[in-house]
C-alpha positions in Angstrom: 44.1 -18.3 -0.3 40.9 -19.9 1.6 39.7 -23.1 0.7 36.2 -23.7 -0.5 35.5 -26.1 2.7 36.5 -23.3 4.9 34.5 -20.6 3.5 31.4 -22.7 3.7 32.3 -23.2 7.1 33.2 -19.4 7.7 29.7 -18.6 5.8 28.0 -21.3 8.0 29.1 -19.9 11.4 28.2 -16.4 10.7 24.7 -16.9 12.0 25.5 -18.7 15.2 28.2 -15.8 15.8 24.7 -13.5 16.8 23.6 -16.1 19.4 27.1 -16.6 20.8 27.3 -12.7 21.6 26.3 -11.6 24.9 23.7 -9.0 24.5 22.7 -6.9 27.2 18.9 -7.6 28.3 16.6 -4.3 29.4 13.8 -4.5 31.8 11.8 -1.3 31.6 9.0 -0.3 33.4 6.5 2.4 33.8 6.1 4.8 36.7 2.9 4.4 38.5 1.4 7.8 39.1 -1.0 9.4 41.6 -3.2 13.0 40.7 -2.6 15.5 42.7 -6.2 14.9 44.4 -5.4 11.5 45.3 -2.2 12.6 46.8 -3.4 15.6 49.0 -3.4 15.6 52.3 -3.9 12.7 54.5 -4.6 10.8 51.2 -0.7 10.9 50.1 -0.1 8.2 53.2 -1.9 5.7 51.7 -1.0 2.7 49.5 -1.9 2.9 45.6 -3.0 -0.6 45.6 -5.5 -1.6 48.7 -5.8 1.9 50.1 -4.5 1.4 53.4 -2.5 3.6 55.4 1.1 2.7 54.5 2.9 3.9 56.9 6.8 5.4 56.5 7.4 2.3 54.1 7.9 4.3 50.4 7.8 1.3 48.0 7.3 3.2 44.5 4.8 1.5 42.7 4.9 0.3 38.4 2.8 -0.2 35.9 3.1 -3.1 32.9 3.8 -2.2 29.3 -0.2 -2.7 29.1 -1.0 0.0 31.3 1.7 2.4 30.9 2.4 2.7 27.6 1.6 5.7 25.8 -1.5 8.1 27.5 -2.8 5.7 29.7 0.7 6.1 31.7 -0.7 9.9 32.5 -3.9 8.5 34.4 -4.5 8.3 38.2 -4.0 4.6 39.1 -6.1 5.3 41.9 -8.9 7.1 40.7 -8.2 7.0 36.9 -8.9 11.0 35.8 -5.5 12.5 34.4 -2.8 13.7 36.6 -1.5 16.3 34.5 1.3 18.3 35.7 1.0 18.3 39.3 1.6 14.2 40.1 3.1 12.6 42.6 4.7 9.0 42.3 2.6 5.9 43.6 4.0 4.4 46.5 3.0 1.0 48.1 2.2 -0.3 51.7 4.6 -3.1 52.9 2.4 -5.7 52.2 1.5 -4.7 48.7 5.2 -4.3 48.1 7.0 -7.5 49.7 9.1 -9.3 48.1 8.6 -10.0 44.3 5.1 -8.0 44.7 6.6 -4.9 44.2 7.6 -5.9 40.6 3.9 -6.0 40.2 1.7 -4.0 37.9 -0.9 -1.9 40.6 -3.6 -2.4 38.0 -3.5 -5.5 37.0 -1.0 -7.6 38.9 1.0 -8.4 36.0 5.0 -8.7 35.9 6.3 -5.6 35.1 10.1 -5.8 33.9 
């Protein structure tokens, strides 16, 4: 038989039992992508963000929840028309992508997760 005291203690703890749990955190983020004008060519070589040549770095590129969330994930981040089916992924130069800047949105140069 439980006592009164310990069931209001039981009851009590319930709701601290959620915050005690480990819970497994998910950073998502959205693939940054380039048309298939933008990425023709000599074009494809160069950096989604400041349009330099990038070299044979291949830093992929992301876009924030802002920006890549629903349709306005299908849009050129370079040139902004839609990619449709033939798209290639953004990549970044190395200076655009050192470090934490590659967690970077290209558009806007928010964190993205």
């Amino acid at each position: 038989m439980i006592r009164r005291r310990k069931l209001l203690g039981l009851i009590a703890a319930v709701p601290f039992a959620s915050v005690l749990i480990p819970r497994v955190a998910r950073a998502e983020h959205y693939i940054a992508k380039v048309c298939g004008n933008c990425s023709f060519g000599s074009k494809k070589d160069n950096c989604a963000r400041c349009g330099k040549w990038r070299g044979s770095t291949a830093i992929p590129a992301r876009l924030c929840s802002e920006h890549g969330f629903g349709s306005k994930g299908d849009n050129c981040v370079v040139c902004g028309n839609w990619v449709g089916s033939s798209w290639s992924r953004a990549l970044l130069c190395s200076d655009c992508g050192f470090g934490s800047k590659r967690d970077n949105c290209v558009l806007c140069g928010k964190w993205a997760p």
